[in-house]
C-alpha positions in Angstrom: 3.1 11.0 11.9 1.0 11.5 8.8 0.4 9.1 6.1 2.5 9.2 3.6 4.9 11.5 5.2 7.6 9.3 4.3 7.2 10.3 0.9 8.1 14.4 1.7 11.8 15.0 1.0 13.5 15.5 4.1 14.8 18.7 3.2 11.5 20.6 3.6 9.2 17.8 5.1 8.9 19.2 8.8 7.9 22.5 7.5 5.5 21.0 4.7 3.8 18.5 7.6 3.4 21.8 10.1 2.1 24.4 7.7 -0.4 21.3 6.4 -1.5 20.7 10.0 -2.0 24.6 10.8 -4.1 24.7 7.6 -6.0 21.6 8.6 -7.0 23.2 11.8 -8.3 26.2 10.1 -10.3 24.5 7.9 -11.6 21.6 10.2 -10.2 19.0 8.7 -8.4 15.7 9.4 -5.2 16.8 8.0 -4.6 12.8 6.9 -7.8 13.5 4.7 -5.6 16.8 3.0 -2.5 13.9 3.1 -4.7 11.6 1.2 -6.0 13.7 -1.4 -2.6 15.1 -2.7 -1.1 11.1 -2.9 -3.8 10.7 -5.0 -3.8 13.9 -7.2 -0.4 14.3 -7.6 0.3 10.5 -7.9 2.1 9.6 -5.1 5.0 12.4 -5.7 3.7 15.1 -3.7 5.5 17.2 -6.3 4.0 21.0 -7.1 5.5 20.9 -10.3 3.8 17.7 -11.6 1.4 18.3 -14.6 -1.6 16.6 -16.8 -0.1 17.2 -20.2 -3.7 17.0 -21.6 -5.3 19.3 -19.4 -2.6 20.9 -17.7 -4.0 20.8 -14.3 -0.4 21.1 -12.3 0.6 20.7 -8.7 -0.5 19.3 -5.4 -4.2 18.6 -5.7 -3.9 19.4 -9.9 -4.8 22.6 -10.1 -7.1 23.3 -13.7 -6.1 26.8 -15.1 -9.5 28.5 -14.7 -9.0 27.3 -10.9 -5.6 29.1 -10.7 -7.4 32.4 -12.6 -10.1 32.0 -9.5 -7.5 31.7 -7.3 -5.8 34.6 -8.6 -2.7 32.9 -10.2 -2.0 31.0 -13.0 -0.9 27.3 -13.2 2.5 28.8 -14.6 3.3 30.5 -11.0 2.2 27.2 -9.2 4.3 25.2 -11.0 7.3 27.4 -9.6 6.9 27.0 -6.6 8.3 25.3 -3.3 4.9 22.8 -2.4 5.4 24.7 0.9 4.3 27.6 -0.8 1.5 26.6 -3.2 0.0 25.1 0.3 -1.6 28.4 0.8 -3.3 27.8 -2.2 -4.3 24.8 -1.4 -5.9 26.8 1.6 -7.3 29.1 0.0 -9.2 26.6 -2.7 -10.7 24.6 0.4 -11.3 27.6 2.2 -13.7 29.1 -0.7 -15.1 26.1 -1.3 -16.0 24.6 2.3 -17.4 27.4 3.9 -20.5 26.9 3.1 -21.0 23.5 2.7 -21.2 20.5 5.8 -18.1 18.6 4.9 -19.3 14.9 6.7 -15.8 12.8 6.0 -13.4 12.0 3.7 -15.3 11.3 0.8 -17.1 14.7 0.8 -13.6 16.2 1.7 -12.5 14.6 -1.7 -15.3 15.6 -3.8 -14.6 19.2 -2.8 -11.1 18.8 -5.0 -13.0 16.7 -8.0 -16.6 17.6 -8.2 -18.1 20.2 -5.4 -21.8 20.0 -6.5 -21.2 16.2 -5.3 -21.0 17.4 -1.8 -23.5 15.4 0.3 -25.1 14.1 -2.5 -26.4 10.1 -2.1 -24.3 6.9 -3.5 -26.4 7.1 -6.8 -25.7 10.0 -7.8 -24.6 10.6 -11.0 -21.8 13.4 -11.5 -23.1 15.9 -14.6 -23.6 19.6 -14.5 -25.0 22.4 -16.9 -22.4 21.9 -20.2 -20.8 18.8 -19.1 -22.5 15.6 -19.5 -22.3 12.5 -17.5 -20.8 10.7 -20.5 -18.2 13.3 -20.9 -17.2 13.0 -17.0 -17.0 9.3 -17.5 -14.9 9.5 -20.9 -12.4 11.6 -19.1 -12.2 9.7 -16.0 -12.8 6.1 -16.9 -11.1 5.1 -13.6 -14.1 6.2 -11.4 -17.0 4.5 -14.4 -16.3 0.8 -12.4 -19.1 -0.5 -14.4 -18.6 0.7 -17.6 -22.0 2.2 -18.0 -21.0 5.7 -19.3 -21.9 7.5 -16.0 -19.6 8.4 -12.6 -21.7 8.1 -9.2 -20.6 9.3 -6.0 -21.0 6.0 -4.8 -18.1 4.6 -7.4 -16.2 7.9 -6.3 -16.4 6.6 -2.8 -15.4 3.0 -3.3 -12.2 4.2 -6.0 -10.5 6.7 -3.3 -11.0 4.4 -0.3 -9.5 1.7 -2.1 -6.6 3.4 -1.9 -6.1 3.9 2.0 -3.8 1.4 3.5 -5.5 -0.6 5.9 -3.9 0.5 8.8 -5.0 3.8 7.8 -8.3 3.3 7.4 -9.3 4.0 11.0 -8.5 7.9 10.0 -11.0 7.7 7.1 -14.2 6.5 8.7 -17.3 8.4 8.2 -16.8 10.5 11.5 -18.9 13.8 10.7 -17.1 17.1 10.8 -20.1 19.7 10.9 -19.9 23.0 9.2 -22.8 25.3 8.5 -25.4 24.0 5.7 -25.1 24.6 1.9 -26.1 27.7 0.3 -24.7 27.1 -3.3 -22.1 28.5 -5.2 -21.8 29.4 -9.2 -18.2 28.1 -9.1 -19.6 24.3 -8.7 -20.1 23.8 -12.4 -16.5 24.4 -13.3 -14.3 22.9 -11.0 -14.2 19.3 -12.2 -10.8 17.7 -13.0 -11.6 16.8 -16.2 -8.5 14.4 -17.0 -8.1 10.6 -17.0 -7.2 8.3 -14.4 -5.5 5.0 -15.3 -4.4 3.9 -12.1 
């Protein structure tokens, strides 16, 4: 049993949990961490329909359109689909994007879907990149700026998305390290953030 497995309609939850766990095992990932993320992203629904109606991002981990472009679709297509289906996508995205990079637990695992230069960067790190400016991140995401400062560290990232783990959970979220080989970079980094709000 998964978390939040419960929350997967019956009519297509068996296959949704075994194609997420095969995908998982590809990647080298706790598929509870892949569980997690989409809860959060698509607010609990799981749906690969739902859509930001400011930015449009749309589906299981929200999906921005120049993602869909880079992943060879369009946020149109993915919001058709069965969220069996636009799994593979959700593959595909973490399969790009973690291959190079040493993905050490959840919180690195979540970054990879918000911010991917964040990647094993320290607690005080403040999320910016070339054309988008701390402030902006922070404007658009005043959930994660916990002391109001105008800036979004990893650190307040971290505390945010753990926050949200049940407790009985939280064994399957510990910093346990899952090694993969070390970073070499990647000029999709700088425009991959999820730029809409969160007022959970």
């Amino acid at each position: 049993m998964l978390i939040y497995e419960e929350k997967i309609p019956r009519s297509y939850r068996s296959e949704f949990v075994s194609e997420l766990k095969r995908y998982c095992e590809m990647l080298g990932a706790n598929p509870n961490w892949l569980m997690q993320v989409i809860n959060f992203e698509s607010a609990g629904t799981f749906s690969p329909s739902i859509q930001n109606p400011v930015t449009n991002a749309t589906g299981l981990i929200q999906f921005m359109p120049s993602t869909a472009e880079w992943l060879g679709t369009t946020i149109w297509h993915l919001k058709n689909m069965t969220a069996v289906n636009q799994l593979k996508y959700v593959y595909t995205y973490y399969d790009k994007l973690t291959k190079n990079k040493t993905i050490r637990n959840y919180t690195d695992f979540y970054l990879v879907t918000f911010f991917p230069v964040a990647v094993g960067k320290p607690d005080d790190w403040v999320l910016q990149a070339s054309g988008i400016s701390a402030q902006s991140i922070a404007n658009a995401n005043p959930g994660f700026d916990l002391d109001k400062n105008g800036k979004v560290t990893v650190g307040e990232i971290k505390k945010v998305i753990l926050s949200k783990i049940p407790d009985n959970w939280l064994h399957e979220f510990s910093d346990e390290e899952k090694k993969k080989p070390s970073d070499s970079g990647s000029s999709y980094w700088s425009f991959t953030l999820r730029l809409f709000s969160r007022k959970k």
